[in-house]
N, C-alpha and C positions, 0 to 999 in steps of 0.2 A: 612169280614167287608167291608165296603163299603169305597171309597175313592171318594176325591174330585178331580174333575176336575183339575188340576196342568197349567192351562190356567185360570182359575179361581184366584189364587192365586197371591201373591207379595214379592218379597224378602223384603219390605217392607211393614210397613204399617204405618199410618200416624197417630199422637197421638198429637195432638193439636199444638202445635210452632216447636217441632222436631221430627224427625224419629226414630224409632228402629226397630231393627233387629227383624223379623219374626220368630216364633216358629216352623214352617213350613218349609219343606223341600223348596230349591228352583226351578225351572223346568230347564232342560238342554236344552239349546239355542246350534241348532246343526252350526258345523262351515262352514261358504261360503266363498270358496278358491277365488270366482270373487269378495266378497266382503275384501278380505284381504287387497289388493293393494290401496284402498280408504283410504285418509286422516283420521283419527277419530277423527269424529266433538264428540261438547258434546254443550248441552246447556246451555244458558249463567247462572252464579250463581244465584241467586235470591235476590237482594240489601238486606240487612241487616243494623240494628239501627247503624251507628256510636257507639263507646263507646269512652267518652272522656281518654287519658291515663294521669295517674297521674305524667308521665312522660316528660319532657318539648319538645317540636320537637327542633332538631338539626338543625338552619338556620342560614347559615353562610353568607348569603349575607347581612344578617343584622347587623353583628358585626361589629363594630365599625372599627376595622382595614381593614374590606373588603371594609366596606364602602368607608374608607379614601383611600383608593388603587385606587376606584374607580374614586372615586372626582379627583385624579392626574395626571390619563392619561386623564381624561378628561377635565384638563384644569381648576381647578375650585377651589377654596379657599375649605382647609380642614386643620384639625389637625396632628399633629404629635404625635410622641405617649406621648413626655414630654410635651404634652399641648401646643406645640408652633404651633400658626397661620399662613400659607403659604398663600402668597396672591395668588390670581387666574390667569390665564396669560390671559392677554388682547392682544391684535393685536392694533400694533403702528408702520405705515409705516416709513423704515428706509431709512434717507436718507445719501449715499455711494458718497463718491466722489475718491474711490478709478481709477487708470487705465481701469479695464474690463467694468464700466460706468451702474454698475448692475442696478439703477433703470428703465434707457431705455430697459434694455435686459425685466426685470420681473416689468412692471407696478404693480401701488398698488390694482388695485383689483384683480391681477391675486396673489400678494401677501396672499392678503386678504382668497382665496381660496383656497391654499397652507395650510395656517395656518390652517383654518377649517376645512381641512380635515385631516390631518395629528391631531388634538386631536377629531375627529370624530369617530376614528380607537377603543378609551378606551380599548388599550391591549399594555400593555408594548413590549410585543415580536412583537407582529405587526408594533408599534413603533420604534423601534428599526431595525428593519430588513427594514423597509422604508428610513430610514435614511443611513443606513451604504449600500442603492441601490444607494445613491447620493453622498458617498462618497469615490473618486478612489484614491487608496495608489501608487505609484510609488515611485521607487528609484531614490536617489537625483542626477540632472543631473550636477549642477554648485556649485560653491564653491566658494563666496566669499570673507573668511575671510582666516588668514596666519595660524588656527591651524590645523591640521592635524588631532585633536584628539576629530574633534566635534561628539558630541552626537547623532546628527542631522543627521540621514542618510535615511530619508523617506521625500516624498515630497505629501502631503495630495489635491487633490482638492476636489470642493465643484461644483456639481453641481446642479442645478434648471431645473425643464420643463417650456416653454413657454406655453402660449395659446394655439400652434399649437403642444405642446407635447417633441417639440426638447428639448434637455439638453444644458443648457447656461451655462459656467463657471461664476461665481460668487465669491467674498471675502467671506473669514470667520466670519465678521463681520454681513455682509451683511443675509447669510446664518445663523446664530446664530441668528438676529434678526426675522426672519421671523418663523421660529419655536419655538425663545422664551427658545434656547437652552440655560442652563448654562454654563461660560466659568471657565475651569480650573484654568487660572488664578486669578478668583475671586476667587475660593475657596481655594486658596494657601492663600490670600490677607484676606479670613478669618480666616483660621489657622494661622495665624502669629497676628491676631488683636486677638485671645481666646488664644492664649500661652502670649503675653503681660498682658492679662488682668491676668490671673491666677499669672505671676508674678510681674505683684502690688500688688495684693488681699497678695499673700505671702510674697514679703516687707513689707505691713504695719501691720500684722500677726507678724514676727521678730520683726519689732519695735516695739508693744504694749509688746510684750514678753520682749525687749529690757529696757523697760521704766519701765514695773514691777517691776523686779530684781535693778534698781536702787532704785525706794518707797521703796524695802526692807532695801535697804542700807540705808534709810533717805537721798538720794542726793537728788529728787526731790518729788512731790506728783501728783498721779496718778489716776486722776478720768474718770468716762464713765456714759452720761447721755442718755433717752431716755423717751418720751412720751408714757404712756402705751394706749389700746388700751380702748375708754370710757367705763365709768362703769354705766349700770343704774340705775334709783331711780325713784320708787322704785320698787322691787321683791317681785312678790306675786307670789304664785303660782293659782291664778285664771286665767283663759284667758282670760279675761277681757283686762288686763295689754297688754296683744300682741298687740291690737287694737286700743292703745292709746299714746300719744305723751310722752315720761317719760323726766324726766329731768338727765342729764348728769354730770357724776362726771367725773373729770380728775386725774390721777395718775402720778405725774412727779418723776424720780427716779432719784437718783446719786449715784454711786457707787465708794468708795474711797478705794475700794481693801483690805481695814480693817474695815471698818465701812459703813451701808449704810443708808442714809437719803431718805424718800417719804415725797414731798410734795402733800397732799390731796387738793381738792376745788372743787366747782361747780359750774355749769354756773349762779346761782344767786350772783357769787362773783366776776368772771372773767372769759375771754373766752380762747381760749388756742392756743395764737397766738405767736410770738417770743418777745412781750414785754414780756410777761406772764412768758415765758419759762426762761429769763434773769433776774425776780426779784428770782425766785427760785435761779438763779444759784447767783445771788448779794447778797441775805441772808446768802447760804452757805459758800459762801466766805469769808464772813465776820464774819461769828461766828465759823467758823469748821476748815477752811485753816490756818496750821500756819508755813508753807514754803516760802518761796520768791520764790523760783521755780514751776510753776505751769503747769501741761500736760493735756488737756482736751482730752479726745477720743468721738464720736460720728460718727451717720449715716450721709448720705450726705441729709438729707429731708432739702430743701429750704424755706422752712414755720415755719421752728424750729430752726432750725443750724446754715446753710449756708447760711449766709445774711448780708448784711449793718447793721445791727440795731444789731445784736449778737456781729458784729466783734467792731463796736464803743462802744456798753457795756463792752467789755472786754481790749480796750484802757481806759476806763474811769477810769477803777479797777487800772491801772498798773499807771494811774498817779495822781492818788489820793491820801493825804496823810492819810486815812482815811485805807486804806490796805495795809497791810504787804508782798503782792506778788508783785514783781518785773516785773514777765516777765511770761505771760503767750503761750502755742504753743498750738492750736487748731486741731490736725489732723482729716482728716475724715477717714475711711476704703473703700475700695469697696464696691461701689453696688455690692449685693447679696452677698456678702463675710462680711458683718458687724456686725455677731451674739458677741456680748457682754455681758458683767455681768447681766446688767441688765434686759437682755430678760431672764437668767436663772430669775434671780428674779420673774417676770411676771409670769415665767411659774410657780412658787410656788405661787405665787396670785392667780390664773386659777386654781390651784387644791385644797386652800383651800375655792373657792367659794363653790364648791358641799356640804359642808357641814351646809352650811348658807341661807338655803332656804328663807328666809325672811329677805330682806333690807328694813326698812321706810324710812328712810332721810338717806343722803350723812355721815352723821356721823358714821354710823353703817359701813360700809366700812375700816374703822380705824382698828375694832375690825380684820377683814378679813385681813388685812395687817399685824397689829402686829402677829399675831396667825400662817402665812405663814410659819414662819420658828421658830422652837424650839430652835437652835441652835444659838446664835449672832442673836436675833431676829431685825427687821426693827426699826429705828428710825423713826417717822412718824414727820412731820414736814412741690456764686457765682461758677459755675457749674461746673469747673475742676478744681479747687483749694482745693490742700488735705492737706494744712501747712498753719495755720496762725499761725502766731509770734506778739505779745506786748509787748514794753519794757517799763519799766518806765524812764528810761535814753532819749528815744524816745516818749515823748507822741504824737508827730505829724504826728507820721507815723505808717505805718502796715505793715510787712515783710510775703510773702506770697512765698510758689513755688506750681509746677503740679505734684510733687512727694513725697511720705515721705520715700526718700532717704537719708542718714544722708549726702552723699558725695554733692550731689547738693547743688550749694549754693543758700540762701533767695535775692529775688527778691523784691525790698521800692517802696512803694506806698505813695505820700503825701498828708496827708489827711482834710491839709488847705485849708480855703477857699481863693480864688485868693487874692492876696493884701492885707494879716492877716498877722502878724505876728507869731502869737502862736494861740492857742485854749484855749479856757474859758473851766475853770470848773465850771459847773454851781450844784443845787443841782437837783434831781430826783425827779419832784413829784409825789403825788400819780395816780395810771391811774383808777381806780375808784374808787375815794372817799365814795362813797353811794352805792356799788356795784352794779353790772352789769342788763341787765335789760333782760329778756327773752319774747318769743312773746306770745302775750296773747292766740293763740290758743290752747297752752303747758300747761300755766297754765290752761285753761278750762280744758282739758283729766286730769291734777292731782288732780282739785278736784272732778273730778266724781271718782277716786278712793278712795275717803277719808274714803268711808264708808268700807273701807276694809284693814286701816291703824288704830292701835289704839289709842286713842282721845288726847294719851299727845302729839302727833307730827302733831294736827290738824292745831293747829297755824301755824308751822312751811310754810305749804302748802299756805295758807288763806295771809301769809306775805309777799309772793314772787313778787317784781315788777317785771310788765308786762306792755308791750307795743305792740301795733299791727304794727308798723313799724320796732320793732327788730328781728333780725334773730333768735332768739333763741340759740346764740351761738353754733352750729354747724360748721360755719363755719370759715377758717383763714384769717386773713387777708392780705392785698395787695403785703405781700411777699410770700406767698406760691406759685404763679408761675413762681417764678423764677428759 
């Protein structure tokens, strides 16, 4: 039988996009001992399609924490991991009047290029090992003080290059400003200001606890109030609604530790500024309070609370004979530390919205509130100063301290005017008699929704005074910056 030529042949053969193995014997390539010693090349693969992988690629220079590692050494405003903002390090020529006279030794632009190179490096270990080249440790040579048992037994210098490269002795001050180093002792000076802070927050934590367990006894009455977060009007589920100005309901809460009253309204009524806040709290007082002793708790918000106009409204209560409280104590809690009853409250308002997909008018809100809790359901209805005091024995003064320590004593404030003898009780009028007025471009967007509102609460919409000069009650007024 005849045979093929085996030079003729291929251990391969070629079949459209890949290769397969040959049915055919393959031919023997005899072996060269002077080709052994030769590198073996091969040639280069042949590019193939990309396939994308349904697999994410691992890049870590883009994560968030590499990135902010990044931003650090090199000098630049980033994040921390609990979301706290570092500002950037700027260069700001420091001026030393120390002995060694460092500004002559390191003028400010040789400063200046010091700094920049030193966070040029963006490598902490690089950092680090530059710095600790300029800093010589010696043992301490003099002793100026009588104890024997100082702690202090290394003597640190600080050196700088000049222009010309030499190393100049320089202050630690000196040295710490131009690199923008943190000093030890500020962060001492912060741990001592966050262990105080925590034991306020934990003081006035015992005393709400403290003030509770007397409301149980009936010695005193113990309320906590707070503005909920606004409520729209109205909720459709069109998106429509996202794109357009809605009107604002407000939710005022007080919580009297056995019963809780909400006051509802909306900005067609009033706006939600600290008169606003003080007729709620004058109502309750007056129909629900039947203590002479009276304990307010609240957050420290200056546009709600903590204000001239809150603290003369609750002078007013205590010397009026129109109320039966005597003496009321306003404390506030710590900022960040001032979760209260009534944010639990909220949060059961927030979970019975999901079931209420559709608000028309501010009214319908009520149902959302009553419905919150099954149980005892809702009755619907100055900057470091954490202690106000009103007596009615005192209507001309305000007793105030910076702690809600029981041991510290209240600090009087008088709160005549020069050359009066007493203070008038005058009466309260109304702050808007015809209610409030919202801005007419608010009401334009609510009646382009009307066609998606159904027609018994067209009125409601169609009646809304509007003014193109009002804010649309948005905003608080002139004490919230305080």
């Amino acid at each position: 039988m005849a045979t093929k030529d085996s030079s003729d042949s291929e251990p391969f053969q070629e079949s459209g996009s890949e290769f397969v193995l040959s049915d055919e014997e393959s031919a023997d390539v005899p072996f060269d001992e002077e080709s052994a010693d030769e590198p073996f090349v091969t040639d280069p693969p042949t590019p193939s399609r990309d396939v994308k992988s349904r697999k994410r690629v691992r890049n870590e220079k883009k994560w968030r924490r590499s990135v902010a590692k990044k931003k650090r050494c090199a000098g630049e405003e980033y994040r921390t991991r609990s979301n706290r903002v570092v500002p950037a390090k700027t260069f700001s020529p420091c001026v030393c009047g120390c002995k060694h006279h460092c500004n002559n030794l390191i003028p400010e632009e040789r400063q200046r290029a010091l700094h920049q190179y030193f966070y040029s490096l963006e490598n902490f270990d690089f950092q680090t090992a530059h710095l600790f080249s300029l800093i010589k440790v010696k043992n301490k040579l003099r002793t100026y003080t009588g104890n024997p048992q100082s702690r202090r037994n290394k003597t640190r210098i600080f050196l700088l290059p000049d222009e010309n490269g030499a190393e100049r002795k320089v202050c630690k001050k000196f040295f710490q400003a131009v690199y923008q180093a943190s000093n030890e002792e500020q962060k001492k000076h912060l741990e001592v200001d966050l262990e105080l802070h925590q034991r306020k927050a934990k003081a006035a934590r015992d005393g709400l606890k403290h003030d509770i367990q007397r409301a149980k006894n009936n010695e005193v009455s113990v309320i906590c109030f707070d503005l909920m977060k606004t409520l729209p009007t109205p909720v459709l589920t069109t998106g429509i609604c996202y794109y357009k100005r809605q009107l604002w309901t407000y939710c005022f809460n007080v919580h009297d530790m056995g019963t809780d009253n909400s006051y509802i309204w909306d900005e067609t009524l009033a706006s939600r500024g600290t008169q606003e806040i003080g007729s709620c709290l004058l109502h309750y007082i007056k129909n629900s309070q039947k203590s002479r002793k009276l304990i307010m708790y609240s957050d420290q918000c200056g546009g709600q609370n903590r204000n001239k106009k809150l603290s003369l409204l609750c002078n007013f209560i205590t010397a009026s004979p129109d109320f039966i409280v005597d003496e009321i104590d306003h404390k506030f809690l710590v900022s960040g530390h001032s979760y209260l009853s009534c944010d639990q409250d909220f949060g059961l308002i927030e979970k019975e919205k999901k079931f209420h997909p559709h608000i028309f008018v501010p009214s319908d809100w009520i149902s959302v509130i009553e419905n919150a809790r099954k149980k005892n359901p809702f009755e619907v209805e100055w900057l470091k100063i954490q202690w106000l005091r009103f007596n009615k024995k005192s209507p001309d003064k305000i007793q105030y301290k910076y702690s809600n320590n029981e041991d510290i004593p209240l600090e009087t404030v008088d709160i005549r005017k020069r050359g009066s003898r007493s203070t008038e009780l005058t009466t309260l009028p109304l702050l808007y008699p015809k209610g409030n007025v919202i801005n007419e471009a608010k009401k334009k967007d609510l009646l382009q929704l009307i066609e998606f509102i159904p027609p018994v609460h067209h009125d409601f919409y169609r009646n809304i005074r509007a003014s193109v000069q009002a804010s649309g009650g948005e905003l608080l007024d002139e004490e919230d910056e305080d």
